[in-house]
C-alpha positions in Angstrom: 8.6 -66.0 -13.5 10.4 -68.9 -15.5 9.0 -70.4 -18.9 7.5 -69.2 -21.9 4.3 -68.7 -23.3 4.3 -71.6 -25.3 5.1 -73.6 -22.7 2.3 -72.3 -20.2 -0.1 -73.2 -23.7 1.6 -76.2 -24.0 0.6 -77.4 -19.8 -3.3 -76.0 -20.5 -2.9 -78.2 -23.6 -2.1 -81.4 -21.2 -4.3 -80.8 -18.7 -7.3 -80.4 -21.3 -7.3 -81.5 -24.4 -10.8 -81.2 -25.0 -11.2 -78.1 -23.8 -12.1 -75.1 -26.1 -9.2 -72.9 -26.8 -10.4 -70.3 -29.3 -14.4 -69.7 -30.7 -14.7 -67.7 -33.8 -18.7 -66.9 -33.7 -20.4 -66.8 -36.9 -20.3 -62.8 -37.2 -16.6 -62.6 -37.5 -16.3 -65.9 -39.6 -18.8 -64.2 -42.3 -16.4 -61.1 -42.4 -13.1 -63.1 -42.2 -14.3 -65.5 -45.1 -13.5 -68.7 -43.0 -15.4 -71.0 -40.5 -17.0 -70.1 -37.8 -16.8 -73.3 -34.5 -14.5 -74.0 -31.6 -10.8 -75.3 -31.9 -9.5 -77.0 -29.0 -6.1 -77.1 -26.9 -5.4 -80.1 -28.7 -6.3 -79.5 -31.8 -4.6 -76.1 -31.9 -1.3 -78.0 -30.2 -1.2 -80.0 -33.4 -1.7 -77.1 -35.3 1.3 -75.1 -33.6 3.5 -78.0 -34.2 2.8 -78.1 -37.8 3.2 -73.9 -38.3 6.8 -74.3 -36.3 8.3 -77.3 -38.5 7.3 -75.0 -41.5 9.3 -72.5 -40.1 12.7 -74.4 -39.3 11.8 -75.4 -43.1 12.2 -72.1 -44.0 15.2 -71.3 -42.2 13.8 -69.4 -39.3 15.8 -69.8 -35.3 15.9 -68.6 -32.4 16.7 -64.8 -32.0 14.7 -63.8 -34.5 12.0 -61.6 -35.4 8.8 -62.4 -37.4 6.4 -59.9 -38.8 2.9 -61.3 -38.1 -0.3 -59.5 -40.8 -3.1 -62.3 -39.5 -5.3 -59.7 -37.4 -7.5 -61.9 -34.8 -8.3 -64.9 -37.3 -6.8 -68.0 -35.5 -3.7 -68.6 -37.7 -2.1 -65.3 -35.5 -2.7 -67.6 -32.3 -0.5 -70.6 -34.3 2.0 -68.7 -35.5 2.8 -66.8 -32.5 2.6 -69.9 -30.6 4.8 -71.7 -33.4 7.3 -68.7 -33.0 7.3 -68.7 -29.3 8.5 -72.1 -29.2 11.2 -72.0 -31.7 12.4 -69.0 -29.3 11.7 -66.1 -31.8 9.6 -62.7 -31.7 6.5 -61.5 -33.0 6.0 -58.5 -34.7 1.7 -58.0 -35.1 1.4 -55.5 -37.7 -1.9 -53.0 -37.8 -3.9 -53.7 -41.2 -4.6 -50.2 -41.5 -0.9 -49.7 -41.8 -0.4 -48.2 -45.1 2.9 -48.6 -47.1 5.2 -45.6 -45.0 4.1 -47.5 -42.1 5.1 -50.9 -43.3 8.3 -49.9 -44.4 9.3 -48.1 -41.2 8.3 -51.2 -39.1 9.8 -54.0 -41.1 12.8 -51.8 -41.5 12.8 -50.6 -37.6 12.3 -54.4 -36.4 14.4 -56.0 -38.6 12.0 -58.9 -38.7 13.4 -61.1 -41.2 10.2 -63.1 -42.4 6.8 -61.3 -42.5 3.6 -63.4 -42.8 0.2 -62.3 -44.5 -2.9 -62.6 -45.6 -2.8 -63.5 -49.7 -3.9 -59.7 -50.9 -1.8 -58.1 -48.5 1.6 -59.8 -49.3 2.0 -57.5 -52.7 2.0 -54.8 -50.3 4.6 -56.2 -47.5 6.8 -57.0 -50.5 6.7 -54.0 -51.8 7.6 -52.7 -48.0 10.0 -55.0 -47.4 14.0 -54.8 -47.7 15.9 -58.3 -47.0 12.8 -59.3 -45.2 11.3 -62.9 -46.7 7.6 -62.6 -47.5 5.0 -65.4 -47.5 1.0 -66.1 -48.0 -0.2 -67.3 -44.8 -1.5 -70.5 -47.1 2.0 -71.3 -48.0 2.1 -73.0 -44.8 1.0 -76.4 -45.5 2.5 -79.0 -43.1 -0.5 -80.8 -41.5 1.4 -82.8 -39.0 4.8 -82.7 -36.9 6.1 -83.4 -33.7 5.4 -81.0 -30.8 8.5 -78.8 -29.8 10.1 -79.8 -27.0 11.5 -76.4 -25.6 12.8 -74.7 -22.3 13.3 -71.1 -23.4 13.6 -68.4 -21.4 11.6 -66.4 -19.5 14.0 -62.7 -20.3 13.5 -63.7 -24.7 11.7 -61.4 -26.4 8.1 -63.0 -27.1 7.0 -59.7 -28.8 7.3 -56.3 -30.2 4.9 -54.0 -30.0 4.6 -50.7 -31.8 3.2 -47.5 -30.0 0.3 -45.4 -31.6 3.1 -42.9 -32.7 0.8 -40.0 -32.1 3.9 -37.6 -31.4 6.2 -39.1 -33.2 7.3 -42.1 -35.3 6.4 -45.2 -33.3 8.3 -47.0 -30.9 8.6 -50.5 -30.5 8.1 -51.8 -27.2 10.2 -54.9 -26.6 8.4 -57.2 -24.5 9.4 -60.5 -22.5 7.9 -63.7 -21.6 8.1 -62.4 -18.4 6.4 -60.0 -19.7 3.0 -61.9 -20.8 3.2 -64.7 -18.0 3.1 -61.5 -15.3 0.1 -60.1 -17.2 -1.6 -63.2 -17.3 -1.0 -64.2 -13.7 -2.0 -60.9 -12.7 -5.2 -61.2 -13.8 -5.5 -64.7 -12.8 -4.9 -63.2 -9.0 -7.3 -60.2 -8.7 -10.0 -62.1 -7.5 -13.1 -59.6 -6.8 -15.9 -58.8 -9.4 -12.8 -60.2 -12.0 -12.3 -64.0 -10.4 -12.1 -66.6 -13.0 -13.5 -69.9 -13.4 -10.4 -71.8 -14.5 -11.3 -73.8 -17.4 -14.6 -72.3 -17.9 -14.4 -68.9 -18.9 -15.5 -67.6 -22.3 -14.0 -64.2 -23.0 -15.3 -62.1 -25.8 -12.7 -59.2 -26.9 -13.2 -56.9 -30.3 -9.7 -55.4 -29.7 -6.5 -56.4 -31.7 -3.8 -58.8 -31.3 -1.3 -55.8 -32.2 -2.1 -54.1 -29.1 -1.0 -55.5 -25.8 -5.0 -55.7 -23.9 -5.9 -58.9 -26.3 -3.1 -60.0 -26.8 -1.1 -60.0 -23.5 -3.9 -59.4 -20.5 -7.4 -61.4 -22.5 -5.4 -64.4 -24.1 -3.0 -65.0 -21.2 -5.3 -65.2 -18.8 -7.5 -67.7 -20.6 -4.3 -69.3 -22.0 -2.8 -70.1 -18.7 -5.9 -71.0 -17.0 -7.4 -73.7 -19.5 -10.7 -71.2 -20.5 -11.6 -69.9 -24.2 -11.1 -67.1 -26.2 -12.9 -65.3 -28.3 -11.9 -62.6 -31.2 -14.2 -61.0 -32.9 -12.9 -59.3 -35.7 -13.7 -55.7 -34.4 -16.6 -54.2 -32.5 -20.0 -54.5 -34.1 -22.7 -53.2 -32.1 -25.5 -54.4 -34.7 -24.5 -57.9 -33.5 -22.5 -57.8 -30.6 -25.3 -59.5 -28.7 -25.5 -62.4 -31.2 -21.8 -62.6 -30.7 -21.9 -62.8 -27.0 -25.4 -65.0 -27.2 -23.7 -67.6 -30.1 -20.1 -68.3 -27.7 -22.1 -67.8 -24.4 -19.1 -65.4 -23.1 -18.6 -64.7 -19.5 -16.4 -62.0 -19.5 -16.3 -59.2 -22.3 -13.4 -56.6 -22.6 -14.1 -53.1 -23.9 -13.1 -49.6 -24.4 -14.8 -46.4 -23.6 -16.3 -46.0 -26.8 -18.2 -49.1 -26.8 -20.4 -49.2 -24.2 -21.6 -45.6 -25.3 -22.5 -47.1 -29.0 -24.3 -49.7 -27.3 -26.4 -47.6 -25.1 -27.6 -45.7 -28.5 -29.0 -49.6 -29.7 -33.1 -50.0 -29.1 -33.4 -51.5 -26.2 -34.4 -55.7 -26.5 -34.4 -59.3 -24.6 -30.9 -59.3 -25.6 -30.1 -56.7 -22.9 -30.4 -59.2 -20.5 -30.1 -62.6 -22.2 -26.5 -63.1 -21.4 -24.2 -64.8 -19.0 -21.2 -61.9 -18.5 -20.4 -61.5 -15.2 -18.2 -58.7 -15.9 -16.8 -56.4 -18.3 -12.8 -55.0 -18.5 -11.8 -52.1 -20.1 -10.7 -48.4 -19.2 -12.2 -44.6 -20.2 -15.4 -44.5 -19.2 -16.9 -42.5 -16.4 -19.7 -40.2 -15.7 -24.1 -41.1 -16.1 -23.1 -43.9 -19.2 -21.1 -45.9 -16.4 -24.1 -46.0 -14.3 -26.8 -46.2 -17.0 -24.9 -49.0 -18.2 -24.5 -51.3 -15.8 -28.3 -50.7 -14.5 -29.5 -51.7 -18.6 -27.2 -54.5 -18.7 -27.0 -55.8 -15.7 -23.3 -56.1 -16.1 -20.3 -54.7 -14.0 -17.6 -52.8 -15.9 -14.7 -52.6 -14.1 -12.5 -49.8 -14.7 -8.3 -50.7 -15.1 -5.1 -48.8 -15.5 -2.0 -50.4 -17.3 0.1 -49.3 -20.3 1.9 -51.2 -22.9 5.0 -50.3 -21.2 3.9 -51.4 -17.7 2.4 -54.6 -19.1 0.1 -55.5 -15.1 3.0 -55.5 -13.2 1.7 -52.5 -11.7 -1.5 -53.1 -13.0 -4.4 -51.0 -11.0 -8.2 -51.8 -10.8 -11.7 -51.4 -9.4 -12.5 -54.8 -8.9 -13.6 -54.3 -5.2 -16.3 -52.4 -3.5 -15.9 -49.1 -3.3 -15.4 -49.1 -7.2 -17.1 -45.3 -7.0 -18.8 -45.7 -10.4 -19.0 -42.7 -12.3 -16.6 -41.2 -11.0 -13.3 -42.3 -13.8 -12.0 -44.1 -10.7 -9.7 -47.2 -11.6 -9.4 -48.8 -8.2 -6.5 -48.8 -4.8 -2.5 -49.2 -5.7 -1.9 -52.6 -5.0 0.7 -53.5 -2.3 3.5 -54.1 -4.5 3.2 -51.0 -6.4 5.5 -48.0 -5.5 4.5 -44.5 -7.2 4.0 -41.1 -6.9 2.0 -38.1 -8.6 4.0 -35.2 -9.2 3.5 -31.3 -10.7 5.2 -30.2 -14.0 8.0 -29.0 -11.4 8.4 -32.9 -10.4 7.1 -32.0 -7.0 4.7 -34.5 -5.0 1.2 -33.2 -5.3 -0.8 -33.0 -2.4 -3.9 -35.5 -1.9 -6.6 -35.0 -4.2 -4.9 -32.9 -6.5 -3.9 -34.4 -10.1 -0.6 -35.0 -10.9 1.4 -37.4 -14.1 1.4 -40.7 -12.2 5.1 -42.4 -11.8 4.9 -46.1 -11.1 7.1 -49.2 -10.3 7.2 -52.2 -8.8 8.4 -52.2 -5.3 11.1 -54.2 -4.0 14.7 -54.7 -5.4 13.2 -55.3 -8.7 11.4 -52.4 -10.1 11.2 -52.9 -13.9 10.2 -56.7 -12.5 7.1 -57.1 -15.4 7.5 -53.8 -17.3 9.1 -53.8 -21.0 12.3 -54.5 -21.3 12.6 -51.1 -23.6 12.4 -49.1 -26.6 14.0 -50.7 -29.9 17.2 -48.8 -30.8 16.0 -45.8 -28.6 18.1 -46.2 -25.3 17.7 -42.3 -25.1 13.5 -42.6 -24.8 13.9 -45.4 -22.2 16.2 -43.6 -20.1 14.0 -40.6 -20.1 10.5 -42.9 -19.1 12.4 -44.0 -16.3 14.0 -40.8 -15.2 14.8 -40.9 -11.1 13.9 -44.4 -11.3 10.1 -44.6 -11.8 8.0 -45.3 -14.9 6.9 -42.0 -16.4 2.7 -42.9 -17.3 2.4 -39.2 -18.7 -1.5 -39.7 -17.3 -2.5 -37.3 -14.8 -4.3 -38.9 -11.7 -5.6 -38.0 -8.2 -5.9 -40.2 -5.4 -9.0 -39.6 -3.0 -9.4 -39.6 1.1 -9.9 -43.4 0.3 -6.9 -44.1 -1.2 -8.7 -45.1 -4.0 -7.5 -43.6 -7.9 -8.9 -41.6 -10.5 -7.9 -40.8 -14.3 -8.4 -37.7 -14.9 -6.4 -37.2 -18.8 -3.8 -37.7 -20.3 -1.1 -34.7 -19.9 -0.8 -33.9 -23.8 -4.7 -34.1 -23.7 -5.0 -30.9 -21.2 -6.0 -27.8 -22.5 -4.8 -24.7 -20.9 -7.1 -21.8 -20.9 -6.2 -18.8 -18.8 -3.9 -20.3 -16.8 -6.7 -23.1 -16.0 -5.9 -26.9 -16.9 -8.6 -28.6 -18.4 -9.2 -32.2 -19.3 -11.0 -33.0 -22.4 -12.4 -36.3 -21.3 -14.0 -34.4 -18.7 -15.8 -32.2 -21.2 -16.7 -35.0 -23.7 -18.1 -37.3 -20.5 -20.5 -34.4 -19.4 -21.3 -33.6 -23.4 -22.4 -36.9 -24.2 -24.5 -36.7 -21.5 -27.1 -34.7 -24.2 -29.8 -36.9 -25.7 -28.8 -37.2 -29.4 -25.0 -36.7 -28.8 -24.0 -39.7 -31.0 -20.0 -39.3 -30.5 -18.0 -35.8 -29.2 -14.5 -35.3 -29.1 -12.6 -32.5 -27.4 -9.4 -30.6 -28.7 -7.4 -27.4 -27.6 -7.7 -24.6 -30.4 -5.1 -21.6 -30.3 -6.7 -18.3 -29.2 -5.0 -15.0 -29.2 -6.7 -13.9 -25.4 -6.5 -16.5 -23.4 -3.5 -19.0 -24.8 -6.3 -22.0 -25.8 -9.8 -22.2 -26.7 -12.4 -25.3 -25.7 -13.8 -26.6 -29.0 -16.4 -29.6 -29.5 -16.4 -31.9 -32.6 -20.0 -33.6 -32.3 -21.6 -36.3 -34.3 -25.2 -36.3 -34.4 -28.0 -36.1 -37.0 -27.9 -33.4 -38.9 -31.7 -32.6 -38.1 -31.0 -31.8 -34.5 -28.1 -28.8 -35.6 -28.0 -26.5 -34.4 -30.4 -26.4 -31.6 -28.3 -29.8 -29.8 -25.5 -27.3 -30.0 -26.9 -24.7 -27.9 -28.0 -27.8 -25.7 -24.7 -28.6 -24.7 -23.7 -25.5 -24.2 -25.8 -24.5 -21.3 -25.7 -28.3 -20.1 -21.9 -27.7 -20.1 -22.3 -24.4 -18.0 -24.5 -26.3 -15.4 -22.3 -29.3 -14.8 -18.7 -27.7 -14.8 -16.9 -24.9 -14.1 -17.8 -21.9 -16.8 -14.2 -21.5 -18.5 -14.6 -25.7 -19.1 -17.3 -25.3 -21.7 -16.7 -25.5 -25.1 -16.1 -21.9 -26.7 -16.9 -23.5 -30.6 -18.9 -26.6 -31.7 -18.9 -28.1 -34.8 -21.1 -30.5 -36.2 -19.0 -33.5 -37.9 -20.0 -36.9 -39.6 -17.1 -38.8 -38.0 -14.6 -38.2 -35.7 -10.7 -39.9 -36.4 -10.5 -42.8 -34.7 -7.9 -45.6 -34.3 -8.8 -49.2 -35.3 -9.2 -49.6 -31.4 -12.3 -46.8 -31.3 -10.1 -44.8 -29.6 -10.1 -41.0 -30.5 -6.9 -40.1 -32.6 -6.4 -36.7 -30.4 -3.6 -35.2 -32.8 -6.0 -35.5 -35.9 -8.9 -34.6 -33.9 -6.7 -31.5 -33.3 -5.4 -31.0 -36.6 -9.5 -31.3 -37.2 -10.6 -28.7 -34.7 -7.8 -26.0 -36.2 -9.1 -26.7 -39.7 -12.9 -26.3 -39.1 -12.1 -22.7 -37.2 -10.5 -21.6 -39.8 -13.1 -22.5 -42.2 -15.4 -20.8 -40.1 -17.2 -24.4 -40.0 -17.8 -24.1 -36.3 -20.4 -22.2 -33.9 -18.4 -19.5 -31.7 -19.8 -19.7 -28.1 -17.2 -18.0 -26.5 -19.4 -15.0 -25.7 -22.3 -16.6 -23.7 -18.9 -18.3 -21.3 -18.9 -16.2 -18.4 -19.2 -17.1 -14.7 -22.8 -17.8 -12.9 -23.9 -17.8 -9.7 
C-alpha cells in the first residue's frame, strides 16, 4: 500500500474541508483544562502545517524519532501528523510512566526531541540523555505552508512499546504500511461494522500509545473523511453524556467497560443514542448478552495484536457472531494459520491451541510490524517456522468460526488440568454484587497450582458473596475450575487501558495467602454428580 498517513489525512482534508475531524466533548475538555468543540480537516491541516515548520525550526528531519507525552488531547493528532510528513517517527509515551520507565524508553528509542505537557517536561528532562525537551506551548507558529511530501509507505510512522509484563518492554516498530493496512481493513469489513464514509462519529476512551486508537479508530475515520472522538479515559458516570454531546455512531471498548456500565442505574440514556455498534475484545459469557439486550447495541468481538497490526485481523462482524460464547469471528481468506500444542503439533478441531498467524501469499509479514527495536533475537523467535507466534490459545468450532479462550501465560495448571482464568472471572461476575474479579494461579504443594479469586465488592456483602460464587462456580464449570481461595480486595491492578495487570494481580494473590487475607475453599472442591 503506497503513501503515508499524512498524506491519506492530507486527501480527506481536500475532499472535505468542512468536515469534522476531531470532537473533544465537554467531559474530557473539563479534565484536560482546554475547550471543548469540533476542529475540522481544514482547520487541523493548517494546524499540522504550523506544528511541522516549528519542527524543521528546531532542527528535526527525516529519519528521526520523536517522543510524543500529549495523551488524547488534540495537539498528539498535530504533531504526529506534523512528524509524519516531515518523514519522522513517533514515540507516544504512557503518562503513568514513572521516571525508570522514561528513561528506558527515551534511552531505548533514541528519540531525539520529546514533547510534553508543561508539568511533565521537569520529568522528561530529568529522563532524558541527548534527547531535546520542549513544553508542548513552545510551539507557537500559527501559519505555514502545507508539506508537500511523497514518503514512503516502508518509513517508520511509529514506535510502540509493549505492556512489558514479562520483561522490559519492547518497542514495536511500525510502518505506514502498517497504519494504512489497519485502516483499510476496517474500512473493508463491511457487516454489523460498515461505515458511512464521511459520517461516522467514533467515540474511543483508549489511548493514543496503544495501537486500537491510534492505528485501527483514527485510521479508519482518518481515511474515510468521518470524526473522531477521544475522551480522555473511560468514565462511566458520564459516558452517556459523552456519547449523547458528539452523537457517536460507533464506540470502541474493552472487556471491562461494558461490565462497569451494566453496574450504572438503569435510565433514558440506555437507549437515547445513535451507536450502531461497538468494537472491542474480552468479553463473553451472560454480560455479552445482557448487554446488548439493555443497550440495544451490538458489540462485536475482534482479534489483532500490536504486532499483527489487521493484516490478519479476525472478527464477528457477521451472523453467526455466537454471542456469549468469547467467539471473535471466521479467519478471513487471506489469513494462513494454525493452532498448535506445547509440542508444536496441530491440535485437532475444537481443541485449544497458541494460535500462529500470517498473511497468505508470497508476502506473509505483508501488514505486520516491521520488528522489535534492537532485539533481532525476540523477532526471530515470534516468527519461528515462519508464522507469527500470538501466544493466545484458541479453538476453532464445527463452523469454522474462532474462539479466545486465554492467553497461554494466563493458564493455570492444576493437576495436570489447564485452566483459563478469563473463563473463571466470566462465570464469577456472573454473581449479583461482583463489582470486578480477577483470577491468578497460586503455588500449592498437592496439586502444582491453586485457583484463587481477587473480588471487589462491598464490604457488607463479605463473606456471604464469597460462598455465592463458590457454589455458582461448581454449578457452571468443571469442579477442579473453581476458585480454591477468595479474597475480598478494594481494587484490583489495572493498566491505564482497564485491563487487568495479570503479573501484579499474581504478585497480589501470593501476598494475600500468605497473609492469610483470603478464604480457603479448597475443601468443599470435589467432584458432583
Amino acid at each position: 500500500m503506497a503513501g503515508t498517513v499524512y498524506e491519506a489525512f492530507a486527501r480527506s482534508a481536500a475532499d472535505g474541508a468542512d468536515r469534522p475531524f476531531l470532537q473533544i466533548v465537554s467531559d474530557t475538555a473539563a479534565r484536560y483544562g482546554t475547550t471543548a468543540g469540533q476542529i475540522s480537516y481544514g482547520e487541523m491541516l493548517t494546524r499540522v502545517a504550523a506544528r511541522a515548520a516549528d519542527y524543521v525550526a528546531l532542527g528535526a528531519r527525516p529519519g528521526m524519532r520523536v517522543a510524543l507525552g500529549l495523551d488524547n488531547r488534540p495537539e498528539c493528532f498535530e504533531h504526529w501528523l506534523a512528524l509524519n510528513a516531515l518523514e519522522i517517527s513517533v514515540v507516544p509515551l504512557n503518562p503513568q510512566w514513572q521516571s525508570a520507565e522514561l528513561e528506558y524508553v527515551l534511552g531505548h528509542s533514541e528519540a531525539q526531541i520529546a514533547v510534553g505537557l508543561p508539568d511533565r517536561v521537569a520529568a522528561l528532562r530529568a529522563a532524558a540523555d541527548g534527547c531535546a525537551v520542549y513544553a508542548v506551548d513552545a510551539f507557537q507558529t500559527t501559519e505555514a505552508a502545507v508539506p508537500e511530501v511523497a514518503g514512503s509507505a516502508a518509513s517508520e510512522c511509529a514506535l510502540l512499546y509493549t505492556s512489558g509484563t514479562t520483561g522490559k518492554p519492547k518497542g514495536c516498530m511500525l510502518s505506514n504500511e502498517y497504519y494504512l493496512c489497519t485502516g483499510q481493513w476496517y474500512i473493508d469489513v463491511g457487516g454489523y461494522c460498515a461505515l458511512r464514509p464521511g459520517e461516522d462519529r467514533l467515540v474511543t476512551p483508549l489511548p493514543m500509545y496503544h495501537m486500537n486508537a491510534m492505528a485501527t479508530s483514527s485510521m479508519a475515520m482518518l481515511m474515510t473523511g468521518s470524526c473522531i472522538v477521544p475522551l480522555d479515559r473511560f468514565h462511566p458516570s458520564t459516558w452517556w453524556q459523552s456519547i449523547s454531546e458528539c452523537d457517536a455512531t460507533i464506540m470502541h471498548y474493552l472487556g471491562v467497560m461494558p461490565a462497569m456500565l451494566m453496574n450504572m442505574p438503569a435510565g433514558e440514556h440506555d437507549r437515547a443514542h445513535n451507536i450502531r455498534f461497538g468494537f472491542g475484545a474480552g468479553l463473553s459469557g451472560e454480560l455479552h448478552r445482557a448487554f446488548e439486550a439493555r443497550f440495544g447495541i451490538s458489540l462485536i468481538e475482534a482479534w489483532a495484536m500490536t504486532e499483527t497490526g489487521c493484516t490478519v485481523a479476525v472478527i464477528a462482524s457477521e451472523e453467526p457472531r455466537k454471542v456469549g460464547t468469547a467467539c471473535f469471528g471466521r479467519p478471513p481468506a487471506h489469513m494462513d494459520y494454525r493452532l498448535v500444542s506445547d509440542a508444536g503439533d496441530d491440535v485437532p478441531q475444537g481443541q485449544p491451541g497458541e494460535l500462529l498467524v500470517r498473511r497468505a501469499g508470497d508476502a506473509p509479514r505483508y501488514g505486520f510490524f516491521s520488528g522489535y527495536l534492537k532485539d533481532e533475537a525476540a523477532t526471530q523467535e515470534v516468527w519461528e517456522g515462519g508464522y507469527f507466534h500470538t501466544g493466545d490459545l484458541v479453538y476453532v468450532d464445527d463452523d469454522g468460526l474462532m474462539h479466545f479462550v486465554d492467553r497461554k501465560k494466563n493458564v493455570i495448571r492444576r493437576s495436570g488440568e489447564n485452566i483459563s482464568a478469563v473463563e473463571v472471572e466470566e462465570v464469577v461476575r456472573e454473581c449479583a454484587g461482583v463489582q470486578a474479579v480477577g483470577v491468578a494461579a497460586v503455588p500449592d504443594a498437592l496439586r502444582g497450582d491453586e485457583v484463587f479469586a481477587c473480588i471487589v465488592c462491598d464490604d457488607a456483602a463479605w463473606p456471604h458473596l464469597a460462598e455465592e460464587v463458590f457454589e455458582h462456580c461448581m454449578t457452571r464449570l468443571a469442579y477442579y475450575k473453581a476458585p480454591g481461595y477468595v479474597a475480598r480486595v478494594d481494587a484490583l491492578p489495572l493498566t491505564p487501558t482497564e485491563k487487568v495487570q495479570r503479573a501484579s494481580l499474581k504478585t497480589l494473590a501470593a501476598r494475600l495467602l500468605e497473609q492469610g487475607a483470603c478464604l480457603d475453599l479448597r475443601e468443599g472442591k470435589t467432584r458432583r454428580g
